[in-house]
C-alpha positions as YAML, in Angstrom:
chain: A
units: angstrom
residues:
- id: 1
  name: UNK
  ca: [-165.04, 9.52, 186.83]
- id: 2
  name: UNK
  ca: [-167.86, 11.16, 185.07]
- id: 3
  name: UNK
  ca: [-167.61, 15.00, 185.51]
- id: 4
  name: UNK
  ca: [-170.65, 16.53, 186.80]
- id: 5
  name: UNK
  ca: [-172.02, 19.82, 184.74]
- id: 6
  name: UNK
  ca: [-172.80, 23.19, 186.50]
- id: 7
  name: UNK
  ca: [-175.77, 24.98, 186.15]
- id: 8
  name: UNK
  ca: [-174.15, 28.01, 185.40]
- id: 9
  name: UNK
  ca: [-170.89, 26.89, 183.40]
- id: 10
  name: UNK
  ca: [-171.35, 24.47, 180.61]
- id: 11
  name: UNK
  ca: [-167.69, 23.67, 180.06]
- id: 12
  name: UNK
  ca: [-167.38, 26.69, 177.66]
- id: 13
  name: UNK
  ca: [-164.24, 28.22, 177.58]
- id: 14
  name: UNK
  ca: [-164.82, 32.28, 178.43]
- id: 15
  name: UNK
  ca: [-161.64, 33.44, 177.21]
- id: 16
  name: UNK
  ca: [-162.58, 32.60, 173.94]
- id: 17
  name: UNK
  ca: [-166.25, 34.44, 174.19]
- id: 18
  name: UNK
  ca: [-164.67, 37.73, 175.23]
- id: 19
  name: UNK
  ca: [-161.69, 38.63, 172.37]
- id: 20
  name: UNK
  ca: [-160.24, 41.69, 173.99]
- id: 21
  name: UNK
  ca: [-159.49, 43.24, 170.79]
- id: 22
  name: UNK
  ca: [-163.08, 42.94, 169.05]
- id: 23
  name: UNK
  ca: [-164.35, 44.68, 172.57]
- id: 24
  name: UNK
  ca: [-161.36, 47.59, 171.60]
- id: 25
  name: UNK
  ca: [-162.76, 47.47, 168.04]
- id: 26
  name: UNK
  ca: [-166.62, 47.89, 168.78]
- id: 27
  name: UNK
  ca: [-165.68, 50.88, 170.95]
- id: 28
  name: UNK
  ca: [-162.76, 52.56, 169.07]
- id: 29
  name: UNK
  ca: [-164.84, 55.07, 167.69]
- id: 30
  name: UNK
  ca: [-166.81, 56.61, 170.65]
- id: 31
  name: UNK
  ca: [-165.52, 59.74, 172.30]
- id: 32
  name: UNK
  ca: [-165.77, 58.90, 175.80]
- id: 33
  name: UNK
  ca: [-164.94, 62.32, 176.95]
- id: 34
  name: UNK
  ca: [-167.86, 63.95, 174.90]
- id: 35
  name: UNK
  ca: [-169.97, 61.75, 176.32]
- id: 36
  name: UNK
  ca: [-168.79, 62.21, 179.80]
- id: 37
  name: UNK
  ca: [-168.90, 66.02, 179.28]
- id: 38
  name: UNK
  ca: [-172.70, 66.35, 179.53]
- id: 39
  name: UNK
  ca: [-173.06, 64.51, 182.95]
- id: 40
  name: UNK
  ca: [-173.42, 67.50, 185.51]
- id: 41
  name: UNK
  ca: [-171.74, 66.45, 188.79]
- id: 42
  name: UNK
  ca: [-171.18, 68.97, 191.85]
- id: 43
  name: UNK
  ca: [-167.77, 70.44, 192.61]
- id: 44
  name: UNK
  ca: [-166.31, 68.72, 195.47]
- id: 45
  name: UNK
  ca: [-163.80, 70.97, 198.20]
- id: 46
  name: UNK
  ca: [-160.67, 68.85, 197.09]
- id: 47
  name: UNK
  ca: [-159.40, 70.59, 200.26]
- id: 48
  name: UNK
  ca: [-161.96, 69.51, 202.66]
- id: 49
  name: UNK
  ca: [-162.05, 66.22, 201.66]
- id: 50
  name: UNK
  ca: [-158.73, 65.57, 202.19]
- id: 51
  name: UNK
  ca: [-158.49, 66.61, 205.69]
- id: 52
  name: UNK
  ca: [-161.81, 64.22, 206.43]
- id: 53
  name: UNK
  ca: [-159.56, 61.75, 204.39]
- id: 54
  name: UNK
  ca: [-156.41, 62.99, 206.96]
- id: 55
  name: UNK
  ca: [-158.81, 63.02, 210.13]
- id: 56
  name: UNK
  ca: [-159.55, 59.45, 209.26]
- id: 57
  name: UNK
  ca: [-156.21, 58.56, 209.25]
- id: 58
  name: UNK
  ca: [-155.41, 60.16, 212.10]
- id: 59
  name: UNK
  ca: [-158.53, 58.66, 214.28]
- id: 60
  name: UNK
  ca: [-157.78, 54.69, 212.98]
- id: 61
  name: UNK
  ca: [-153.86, 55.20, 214.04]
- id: 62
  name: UNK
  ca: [-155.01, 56.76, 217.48]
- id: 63
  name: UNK
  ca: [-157.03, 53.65, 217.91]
- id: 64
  name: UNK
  ca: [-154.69, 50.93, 216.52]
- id: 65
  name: UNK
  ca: [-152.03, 52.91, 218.75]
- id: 66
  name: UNK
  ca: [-154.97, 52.37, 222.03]
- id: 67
  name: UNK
  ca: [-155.37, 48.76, 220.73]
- id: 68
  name: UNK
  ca: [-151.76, 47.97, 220.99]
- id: 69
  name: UNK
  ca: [-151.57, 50.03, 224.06]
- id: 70
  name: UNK
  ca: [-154.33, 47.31, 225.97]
- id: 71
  name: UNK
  ca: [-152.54, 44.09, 224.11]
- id: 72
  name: UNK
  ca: [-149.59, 44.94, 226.08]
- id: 73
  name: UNK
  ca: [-150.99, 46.32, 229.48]
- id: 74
  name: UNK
  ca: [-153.46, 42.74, 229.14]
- id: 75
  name: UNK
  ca: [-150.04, 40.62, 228.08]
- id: 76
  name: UNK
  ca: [-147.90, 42.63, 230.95]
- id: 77
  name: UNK
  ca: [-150.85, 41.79, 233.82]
- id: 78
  name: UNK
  ca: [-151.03, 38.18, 232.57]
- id: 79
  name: UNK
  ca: [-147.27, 37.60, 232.76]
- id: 80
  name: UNK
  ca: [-147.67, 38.96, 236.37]
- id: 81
  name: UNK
  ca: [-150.11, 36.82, 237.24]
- id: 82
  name: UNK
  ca: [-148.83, 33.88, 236.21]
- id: 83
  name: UNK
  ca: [-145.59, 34.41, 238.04]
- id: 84
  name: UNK
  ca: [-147.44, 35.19, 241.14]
- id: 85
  name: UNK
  ca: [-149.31, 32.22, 240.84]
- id: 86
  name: UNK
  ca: [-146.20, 30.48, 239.99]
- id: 87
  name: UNK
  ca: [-144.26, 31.71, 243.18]
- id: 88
  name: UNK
  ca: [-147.58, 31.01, 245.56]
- id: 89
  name: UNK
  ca: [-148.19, 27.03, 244.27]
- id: 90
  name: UNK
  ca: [-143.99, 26.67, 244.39]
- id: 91
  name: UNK
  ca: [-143.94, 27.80, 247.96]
- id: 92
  name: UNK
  ca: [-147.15, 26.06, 249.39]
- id: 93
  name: UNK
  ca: [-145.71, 23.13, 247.83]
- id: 94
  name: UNK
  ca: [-142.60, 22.83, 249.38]
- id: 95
  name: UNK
  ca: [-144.10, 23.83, 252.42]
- id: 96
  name: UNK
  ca: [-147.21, 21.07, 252.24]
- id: 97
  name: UNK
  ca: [-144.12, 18.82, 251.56]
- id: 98
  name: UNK
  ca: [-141.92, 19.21, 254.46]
- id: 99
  name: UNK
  ca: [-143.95, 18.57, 257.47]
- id: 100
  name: UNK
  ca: [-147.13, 16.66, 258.50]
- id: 101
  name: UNK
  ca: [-148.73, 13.64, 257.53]
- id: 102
  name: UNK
  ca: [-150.16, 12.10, 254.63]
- id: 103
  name: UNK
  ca: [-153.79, 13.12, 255.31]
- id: 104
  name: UNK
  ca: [-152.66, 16.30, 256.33]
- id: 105
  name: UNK
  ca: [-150.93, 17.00, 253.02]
- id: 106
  name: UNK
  ca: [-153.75, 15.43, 251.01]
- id: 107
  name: UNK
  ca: [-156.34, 18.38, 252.72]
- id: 108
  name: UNK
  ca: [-153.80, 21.23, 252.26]
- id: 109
  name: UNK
  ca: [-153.52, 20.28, 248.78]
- id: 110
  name: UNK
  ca: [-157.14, 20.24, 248.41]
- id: 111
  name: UNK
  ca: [-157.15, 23.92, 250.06]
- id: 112
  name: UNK
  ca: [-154.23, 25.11, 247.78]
- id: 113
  name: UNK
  ca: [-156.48, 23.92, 244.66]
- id: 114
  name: UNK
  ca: [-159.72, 25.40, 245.72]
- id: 115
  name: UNK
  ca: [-157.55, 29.02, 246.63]
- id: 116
  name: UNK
  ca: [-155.59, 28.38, 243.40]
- id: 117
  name: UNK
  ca: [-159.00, 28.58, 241.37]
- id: 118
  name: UNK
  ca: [-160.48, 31.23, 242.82]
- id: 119
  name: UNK
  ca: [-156.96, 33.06, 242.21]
- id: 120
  name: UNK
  ca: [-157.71, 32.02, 238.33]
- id: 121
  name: UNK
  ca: [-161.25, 33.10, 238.35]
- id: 122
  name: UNK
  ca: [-160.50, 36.15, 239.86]
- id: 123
  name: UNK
  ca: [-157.88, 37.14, 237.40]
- id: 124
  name: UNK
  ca: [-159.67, 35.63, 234.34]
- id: 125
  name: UNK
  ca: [-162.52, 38.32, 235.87]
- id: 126
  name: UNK
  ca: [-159.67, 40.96, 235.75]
- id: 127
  name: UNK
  ca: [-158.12, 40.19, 232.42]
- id: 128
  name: UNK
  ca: [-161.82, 40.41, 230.89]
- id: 129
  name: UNK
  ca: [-162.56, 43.78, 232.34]
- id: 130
  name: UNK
  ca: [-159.08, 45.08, 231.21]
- id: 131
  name: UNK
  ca: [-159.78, 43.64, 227.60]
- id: 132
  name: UNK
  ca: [-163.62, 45.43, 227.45]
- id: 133
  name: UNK
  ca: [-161.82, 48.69, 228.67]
- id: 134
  name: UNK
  ca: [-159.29, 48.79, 226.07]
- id: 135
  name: UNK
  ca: [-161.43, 47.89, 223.38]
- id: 136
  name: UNK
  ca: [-164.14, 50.21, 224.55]
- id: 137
  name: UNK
  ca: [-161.39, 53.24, 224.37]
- id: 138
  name: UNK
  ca: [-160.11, 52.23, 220.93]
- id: 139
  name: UNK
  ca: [-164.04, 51.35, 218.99]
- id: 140
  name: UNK
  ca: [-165.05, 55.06, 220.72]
- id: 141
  name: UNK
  ca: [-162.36, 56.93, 218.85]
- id: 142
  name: UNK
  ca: [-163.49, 54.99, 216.16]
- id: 143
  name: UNK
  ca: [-167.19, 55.66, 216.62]
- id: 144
  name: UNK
  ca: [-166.43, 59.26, 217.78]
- id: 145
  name: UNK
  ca: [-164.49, 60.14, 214.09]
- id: 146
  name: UNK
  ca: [-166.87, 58.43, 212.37]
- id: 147
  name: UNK
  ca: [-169.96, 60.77, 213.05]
- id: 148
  name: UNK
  ca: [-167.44, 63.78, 212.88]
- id: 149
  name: UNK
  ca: [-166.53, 62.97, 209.50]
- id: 150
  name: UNK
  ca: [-170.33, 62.41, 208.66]
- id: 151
  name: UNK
  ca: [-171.19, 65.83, 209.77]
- id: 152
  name: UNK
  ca: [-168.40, 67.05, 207.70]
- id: 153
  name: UNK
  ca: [-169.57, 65.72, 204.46]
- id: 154
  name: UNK
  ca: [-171.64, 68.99, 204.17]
- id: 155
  name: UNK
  ca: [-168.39, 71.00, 204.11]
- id: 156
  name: UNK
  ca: [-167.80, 69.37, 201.00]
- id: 157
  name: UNK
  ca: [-169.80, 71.41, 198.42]
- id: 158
  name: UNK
  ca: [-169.63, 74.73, 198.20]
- id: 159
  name: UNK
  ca: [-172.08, 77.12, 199.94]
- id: 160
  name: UNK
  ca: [-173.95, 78.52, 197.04]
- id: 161
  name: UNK
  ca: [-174.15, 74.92, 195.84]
- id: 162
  name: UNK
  ca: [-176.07, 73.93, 198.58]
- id: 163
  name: UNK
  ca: [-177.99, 77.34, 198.82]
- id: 164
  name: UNK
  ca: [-179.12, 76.77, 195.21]
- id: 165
  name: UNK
  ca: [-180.22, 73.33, 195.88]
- id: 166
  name: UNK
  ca: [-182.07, 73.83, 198.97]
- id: 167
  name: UNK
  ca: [-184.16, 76.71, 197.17]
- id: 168
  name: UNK
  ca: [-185.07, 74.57, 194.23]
...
């Protein structure tokens, strides 16, 4: 089978082009810190930062928390309705069953189908609107923190930080 060539890798092996220890050579003699030194960067509120960081926290675990919350409120109503549904076909069964004749049974079947899918489309309706409610909730708390924390960012730097830079 004749191996087909890639534009961008020729069959070289890049381990071999990048020695680790001629990279820690070439660079061995650099001060890094020096260098880093003369880059000016604003002071940050540790302090305020980490309770945006905490706020976060606390806003995605309020919404994973409303998330669960609708899973099992959504898997509690469907296990309802499938029991009632369960209970109503078992019933008009045996009842369609016991008396009458054949044609007889063959329309109340027919009538017990066409009530049994509007029972499904009704809860399938039901389930849906449950599901957009509960994901609504959660996504808001989300959505809420989210422009909280963006406001916040300001809180960040310190006042005469920002004072200086807004006058220059």
């Amino acid at each position: 089978m004749a191996s087909k060539q890639n534009f961008f890798f020729s069959g070289q092996d890049f381990t071999k082009a990048f020695n680790v220890q001629d990279f820690t050579k070439a660079f061995s003699g650099q001060d890094f810190t020096k260098a880093f030194s003369a880059i000016k960067s604003p002071a940050i509120d540790v302090k305020a930062l980490m309770e945006c960081h905490q706020k976060n926290l606390d806003a995605f675990t309020n919404a994973g928390q409303m998330a669960l919350e609708g899973a099992q409120e959504l898997a509690k109503h469907q296990g309802d309705m499938v029991r009632k549904s369960v209970e109503e076909l078992s019933s008009a069964a045996t009842e369609n069953m016991a008396t009458g004749s054949v044609e007889d049974k063959a329309v109340k079947s027919a009538e017990m189908m066409k009530a049994t899918y509007q029972n499904v489309l009704s809860n399938l309706w039901d389930l849906g609107d449950l599901a957009s409610k509960s994901s609504t909730k959660s996504v808001g708390v989300i959505n809420k923190r989210v422009a909280e924390s963006l406001d916040e960012v300001k809180s960040f730097f310190p006042k005469e930080k920002a004072s200086t830079a807004a006058s220059a």
